[in-house]
N, C-alpha and C positions, 0 to 999 in steps of 0.2 A: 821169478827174478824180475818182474815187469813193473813190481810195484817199488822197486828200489834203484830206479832212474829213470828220468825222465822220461815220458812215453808219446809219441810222434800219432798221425790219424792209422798210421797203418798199425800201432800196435793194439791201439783202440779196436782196429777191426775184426785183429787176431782174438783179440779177451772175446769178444762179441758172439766172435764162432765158435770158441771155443767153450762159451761157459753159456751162452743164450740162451735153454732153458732154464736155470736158475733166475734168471730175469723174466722169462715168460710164467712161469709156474707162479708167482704170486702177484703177478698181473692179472693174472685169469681169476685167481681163486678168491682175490679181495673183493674186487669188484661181485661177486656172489654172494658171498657172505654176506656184505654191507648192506645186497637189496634185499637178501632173505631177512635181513636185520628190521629192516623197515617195515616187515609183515608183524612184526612183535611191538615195535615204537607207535605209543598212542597218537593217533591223528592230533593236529590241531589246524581249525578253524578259526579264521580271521575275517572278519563283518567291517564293513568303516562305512561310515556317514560322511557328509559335508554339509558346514553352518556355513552359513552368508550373515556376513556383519552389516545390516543395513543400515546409510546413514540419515541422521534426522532429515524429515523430507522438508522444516522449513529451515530459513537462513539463520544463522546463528547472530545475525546483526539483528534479528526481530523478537528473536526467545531465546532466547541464552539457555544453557543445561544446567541444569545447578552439580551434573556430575562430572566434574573434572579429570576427575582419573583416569591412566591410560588403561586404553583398552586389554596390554600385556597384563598389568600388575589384575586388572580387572578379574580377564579370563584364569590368572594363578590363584584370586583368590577365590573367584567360582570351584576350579579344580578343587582346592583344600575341603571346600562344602562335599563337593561331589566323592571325594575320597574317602569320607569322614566316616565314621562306624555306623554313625545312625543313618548316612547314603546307602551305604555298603549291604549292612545287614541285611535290609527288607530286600535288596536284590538278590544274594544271596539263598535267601528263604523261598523265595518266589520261583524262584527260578531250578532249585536246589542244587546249587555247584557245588560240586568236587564232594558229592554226599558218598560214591563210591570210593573215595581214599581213604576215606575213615583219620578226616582230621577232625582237630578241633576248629570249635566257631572261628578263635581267632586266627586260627591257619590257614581257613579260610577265606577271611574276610582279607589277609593280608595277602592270599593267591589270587584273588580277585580283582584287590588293588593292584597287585602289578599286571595283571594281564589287560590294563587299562591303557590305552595310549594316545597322547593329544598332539597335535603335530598343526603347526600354524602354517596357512596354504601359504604359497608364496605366487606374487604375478612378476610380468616385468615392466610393470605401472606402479608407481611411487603413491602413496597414500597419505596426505597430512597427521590424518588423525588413528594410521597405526595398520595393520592386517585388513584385508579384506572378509578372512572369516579363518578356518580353523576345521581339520581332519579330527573323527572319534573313531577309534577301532578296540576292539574287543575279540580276544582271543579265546579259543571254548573247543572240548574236545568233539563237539558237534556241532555242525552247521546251524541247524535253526535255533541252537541255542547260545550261537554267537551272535546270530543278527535279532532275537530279541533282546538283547541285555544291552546288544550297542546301540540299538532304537531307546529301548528304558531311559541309554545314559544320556541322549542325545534330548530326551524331555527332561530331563533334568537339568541338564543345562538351559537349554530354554525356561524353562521354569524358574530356576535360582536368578538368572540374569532378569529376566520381568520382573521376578519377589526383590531383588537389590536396588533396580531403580524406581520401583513402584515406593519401596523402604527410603530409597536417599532423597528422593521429593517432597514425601510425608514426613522425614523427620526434618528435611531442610525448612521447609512450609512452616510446621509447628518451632521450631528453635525460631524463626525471624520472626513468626507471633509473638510469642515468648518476651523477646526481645524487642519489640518493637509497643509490646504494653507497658512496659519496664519504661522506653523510652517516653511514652506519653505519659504516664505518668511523673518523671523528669520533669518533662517540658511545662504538664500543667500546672506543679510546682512554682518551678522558675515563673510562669505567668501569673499567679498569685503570688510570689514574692514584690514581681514588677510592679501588680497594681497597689500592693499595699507602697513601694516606694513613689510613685505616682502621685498616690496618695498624701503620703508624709513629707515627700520634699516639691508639692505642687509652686510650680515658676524657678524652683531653683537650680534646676536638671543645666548642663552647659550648655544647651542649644538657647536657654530664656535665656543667658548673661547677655546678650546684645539687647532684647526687648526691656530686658531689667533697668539696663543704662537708659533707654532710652525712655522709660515710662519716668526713675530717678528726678531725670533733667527737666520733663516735660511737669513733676512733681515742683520742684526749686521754682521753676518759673511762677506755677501757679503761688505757690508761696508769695513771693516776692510780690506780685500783683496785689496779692491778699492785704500782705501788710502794708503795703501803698495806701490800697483801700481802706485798710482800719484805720493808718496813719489821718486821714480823710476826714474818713466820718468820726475822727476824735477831736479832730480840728474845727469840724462845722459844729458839733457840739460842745465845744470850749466858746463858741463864737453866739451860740443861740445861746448859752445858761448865759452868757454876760450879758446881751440884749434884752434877755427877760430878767435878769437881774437892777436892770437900768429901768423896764418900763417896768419894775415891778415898785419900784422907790421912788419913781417917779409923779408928781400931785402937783392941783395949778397953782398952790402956793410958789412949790420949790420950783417948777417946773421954770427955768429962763431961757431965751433967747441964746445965749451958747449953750447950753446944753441939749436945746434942740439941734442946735446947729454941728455938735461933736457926735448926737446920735445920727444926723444927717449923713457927715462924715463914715461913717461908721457902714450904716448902710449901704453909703454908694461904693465902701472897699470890697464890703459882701456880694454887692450888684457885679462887683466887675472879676472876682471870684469866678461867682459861678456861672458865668457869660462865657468866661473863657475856658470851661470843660462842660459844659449843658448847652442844648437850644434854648430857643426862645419860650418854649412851651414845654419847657421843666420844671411841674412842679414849685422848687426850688424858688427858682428864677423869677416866676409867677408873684409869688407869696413877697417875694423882696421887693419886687417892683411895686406890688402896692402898698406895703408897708414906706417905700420912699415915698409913694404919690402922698397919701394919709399924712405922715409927718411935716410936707412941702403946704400941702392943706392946711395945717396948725399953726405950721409958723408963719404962713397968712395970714390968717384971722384969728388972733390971739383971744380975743369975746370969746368964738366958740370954743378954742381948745380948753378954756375956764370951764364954762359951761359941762361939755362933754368930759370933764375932767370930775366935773362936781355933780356929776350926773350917776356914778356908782356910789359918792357916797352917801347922796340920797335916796339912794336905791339899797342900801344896805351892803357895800364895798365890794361888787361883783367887779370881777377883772373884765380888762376891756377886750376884745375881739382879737386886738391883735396878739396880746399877753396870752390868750387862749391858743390861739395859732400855733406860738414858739412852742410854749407848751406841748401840744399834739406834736410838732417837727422834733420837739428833744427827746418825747417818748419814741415815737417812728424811730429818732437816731438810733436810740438805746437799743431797740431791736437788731436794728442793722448791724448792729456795733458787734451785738451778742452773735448774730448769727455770724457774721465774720468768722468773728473770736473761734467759735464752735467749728468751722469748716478750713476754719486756720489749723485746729487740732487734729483734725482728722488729715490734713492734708501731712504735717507733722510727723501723725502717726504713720499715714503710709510711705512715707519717707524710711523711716526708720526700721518698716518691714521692708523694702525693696534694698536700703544697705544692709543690714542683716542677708538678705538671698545672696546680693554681690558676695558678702564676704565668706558665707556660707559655700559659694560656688565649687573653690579646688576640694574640699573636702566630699564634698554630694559626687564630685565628680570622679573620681575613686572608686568609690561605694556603685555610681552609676555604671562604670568600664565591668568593673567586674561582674556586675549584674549584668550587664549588655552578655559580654563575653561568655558567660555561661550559658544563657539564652539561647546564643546565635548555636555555641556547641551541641546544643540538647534539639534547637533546633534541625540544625544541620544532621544528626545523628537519627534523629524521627525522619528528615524525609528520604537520607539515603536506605533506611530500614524499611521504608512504604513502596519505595522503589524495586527495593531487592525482594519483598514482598511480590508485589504484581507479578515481578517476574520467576519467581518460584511457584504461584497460582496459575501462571500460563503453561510453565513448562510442567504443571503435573497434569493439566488438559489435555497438553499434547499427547504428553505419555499414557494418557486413557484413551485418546481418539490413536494410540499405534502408528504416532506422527513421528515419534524422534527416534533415534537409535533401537536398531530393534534384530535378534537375532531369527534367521527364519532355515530354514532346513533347505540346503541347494539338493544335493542327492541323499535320500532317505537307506537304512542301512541296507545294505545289499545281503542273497543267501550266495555265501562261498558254492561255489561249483566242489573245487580243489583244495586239499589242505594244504597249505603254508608251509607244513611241518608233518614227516620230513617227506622230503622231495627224491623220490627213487635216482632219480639223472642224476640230482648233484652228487646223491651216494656214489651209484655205481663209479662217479669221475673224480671222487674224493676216493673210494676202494682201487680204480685203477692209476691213481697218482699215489696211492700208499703202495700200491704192488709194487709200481716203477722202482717206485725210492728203495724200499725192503730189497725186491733184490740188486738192485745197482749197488746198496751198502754191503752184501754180503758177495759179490763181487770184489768188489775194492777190500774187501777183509780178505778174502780169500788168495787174491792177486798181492796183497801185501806181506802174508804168510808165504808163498809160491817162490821156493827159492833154485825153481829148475833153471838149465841154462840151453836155450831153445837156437838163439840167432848168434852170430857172430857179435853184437851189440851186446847181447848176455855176458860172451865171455870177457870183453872189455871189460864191461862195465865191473866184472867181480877180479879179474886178475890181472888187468893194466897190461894184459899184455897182445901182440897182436896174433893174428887167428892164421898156421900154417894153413890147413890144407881142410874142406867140408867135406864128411862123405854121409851120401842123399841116404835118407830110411830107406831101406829094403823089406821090412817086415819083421814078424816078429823071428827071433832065433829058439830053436825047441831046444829046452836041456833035457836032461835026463833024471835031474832031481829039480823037476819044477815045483819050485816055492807055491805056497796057498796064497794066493793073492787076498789081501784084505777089502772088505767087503767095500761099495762104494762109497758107502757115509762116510767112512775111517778114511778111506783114501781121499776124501774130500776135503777132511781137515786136519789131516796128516802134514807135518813139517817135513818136505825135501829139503837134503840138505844135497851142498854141491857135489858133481861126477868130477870122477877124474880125466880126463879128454881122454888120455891113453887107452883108458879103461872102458872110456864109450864105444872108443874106436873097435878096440879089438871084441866089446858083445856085440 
């Protein structure tokens, strides 16, 4: 009846006395079982190592790592290697796991895998660049054969992590070779493009427009001078063919007194000509001035200018000294004149190529940006590849000299003392928490079943009514037709149904 209202510490006590072996007896009896159970359960053995993540021992401001990736993503994709059928297998083989279960290879190789386990150390120092290192344990139904498989795995990892960065160096190294020939290539391109423009637009590139202008101007000028000076020397020689036009018609018949006196004239306009752009001892200047003394001489003594007149044509009509003179000065002109002319054209012509460049200028200059600008890019793209270069040839030094990141073994695997699995104590304490529970539930069943009525609370509780008068046990009463009492079991889970109080009273 206990189990069909509520129940206070003191009824809790009554069940307690009342039923306590049922709760002792598979208390006692689990707890045995469970260790004897353990004599039958195959050991297992667990081995663990510790890697130490060492970091590059020079500064990363000096040699850069060409391996960026975290050391997480790193050590999962080591694991992957490490788990992989072709890791697996030869361990397997070597070692001969799990040959007594009579599996297959791959049931095998995949009981292996899991009895593999990676656990990343933890400190209470913060790390920039990830873990400090990382736990290997391997589980094995013998000792010496857990701690060599977990020593095995723990060169493998060591080994895979050396073969990965020894791999990302030599392929980062060779790809910025690669790349960096590509580049030169490019560039030496673009620099025979240049020179061929160099070539083809020499003076006209934008930086000559100022020089252009200014050699142009410095061109005009000489011009201008030039034909000053032809203007010149056309004039002196308009002025000598008339003079030697004059002594050339000139004889002492015809020869008078004004007409010496208009060649006089003549003369002294020449004289003061070229007095006024020549010294005294030009040439020139020279030749006129005796040519006036000569003349001033004739129209003195008019006898001899007869004479010295009638004097070639007795001689057979040689021209006189001076007629020779003009002569010589109008051919000299004529060279002068010519060379002018000639240096006038060249001056001309380079005229004509220096406007030509001017005007050629915005167009070369186009042509010139884009050629710059590819340059500087093919440029710039060579030396930051020369750069990235060096610094992948340093960083695979380091990594041969065991300078940069580098996995090293802190505790090498240990041989288990003790298996892991299973553990007699936790049994027997998992056998006597299963006892406990077992029989406290068949308590509580049996107490919920239990429909006697023992205490005055009993009779309440089942017929709402109150309790006259209690009379104490005395023992049992002897009949005469005593009943067979049913065995204990039966009585154990036997339904009471309620007594009649009357009827307790008077048995």
């Amino acid at each position: 009846m206990l189990g069909h209202r509520p129940l206070n510490a003191e009824d809790y006590f009554t069940i307690l006395k009342r039923r306590w072996w049922i709760i002792g007896f598979p208390a006692i009896v689990l707890p045995v079982l469970a260790v004897a159970a353990t004599l039958y359960i195959p050991a297992k053995y667990v081995s663990q190592s510790s890697v130490q993540i060492g970091q590059q021992k020079v500064s990363n401001d000096l040699v850069k790592s060409v391996i960026t990736e975290d050391i997480n993503s790193r050590l999962a994709s080591i694991n992957q290697q490490i788990e992989s059928r072709s890791s697996i297998l030869p361990i397997v083989e070597k070692f001969n796991l799990y040959a007594d279960q009579k599996l297959t290879m791959d049931d095998r190789i995949a009981l292996a895998r899991k009895n593999i386990d990676i656990q990343a150390l933890g400190t209470g120092f913060a790390r920039t660049n990830g873990i400090p290192g990382f736990t290997i344990a391997f589980t094995a139904s013998e000792a010496h054969t857990a701690q060599q498989v977990c020593a095995e795995i723990t060169s493998l990892f060591i080994a895979a992590n050396l073969t990965d960065q020894t791999d990302a160096t030599a392929g980062s190294t060779d790809f910025i070779k690669e790349q960096l020939n590509n580049a030169k290539t490019t560039l030496d391109d673009q620099d025979a493009k240049m020179a061929e423009f160099e070539r083809k637009y020499f003076g006209m590139r934008p930086e000559d427009e100022g020089n252009n202008i200014s050699y142009l101007n410095s061109l005009n000028t000489q011009l201008e001078a030039s034909t000053q000076a032809l203007s010149r020397k056309e004039q002196d020689k308009s002025l000598m063919e008339s003079m030697l036009a004059s002594q050339a018609t000139a004889t002492p018949a015809t020869v008078s007194p004004q007409t010496q006196e208009q060649q006089l004239q003549s003369l002294l306009a020449q004289q003061t000509n070229l007095t006024q752009r020549y010294s005294a001892n030009y040439p020139d200047v020279i030749a006129i001035n005796r040519q006036i003394a000569d003349l001033r001489a004739k129209m003195a003594h008019p006898s001899s200018v007869q004479a010295y007149a009638a004097a070639p044509a007795a001689t057979g009509g040689n021209d006189s000294v001076a007629v020779q003179d003009l002569r010589a000065r109008i051919r000299a002109n004529d060279l002068a004149i010519q060379q002018e002319r000639t240096q006038q054209a060249q001056i001309n012509k380079s005229i004509r190529d220096y406007q030509t460049r001017i005007q050629s200028t915005p167009q070369v200059e186009e042509e010139y940006k884009q050629l710059t600008r590819d340059t500087q890019t093919s440029q710039a793209l060579y030396d930051s590849l020369l750069g990235k270069l060096n610094q992948a040839q340093m960083a695979t030094d380091l990594q041969n000299r065991q300078q940069g990141e580098t996995f090293s073994v802190l505790d090498p695997a240990n041989l288990p003392d003790n298996p892991t699995f299973p553990k007699r104590r936790v049994f027997a304490s998992g056998g006597l928490a299963g006892g406990l529970a077992l029989g406290l539930l068949f308590v509580a069943l049996l107490e919920y079943r239990d429909t006697a009525l023992r205490t005055e609370r009993d009779i309440w509780a089942f017929t709402q009514l109150p309790t006259l008068a209690v009379i104490a046990w005395s023992g049992d009463v002897a009949l005469a037709s005593k009943p067979t009492k049913p065995s204990r079991l039966k009585r154990l889970f036997r339904r009471n149904h309620p007594k009649d109080p009357l009827a307790a009273a008077q048995g």
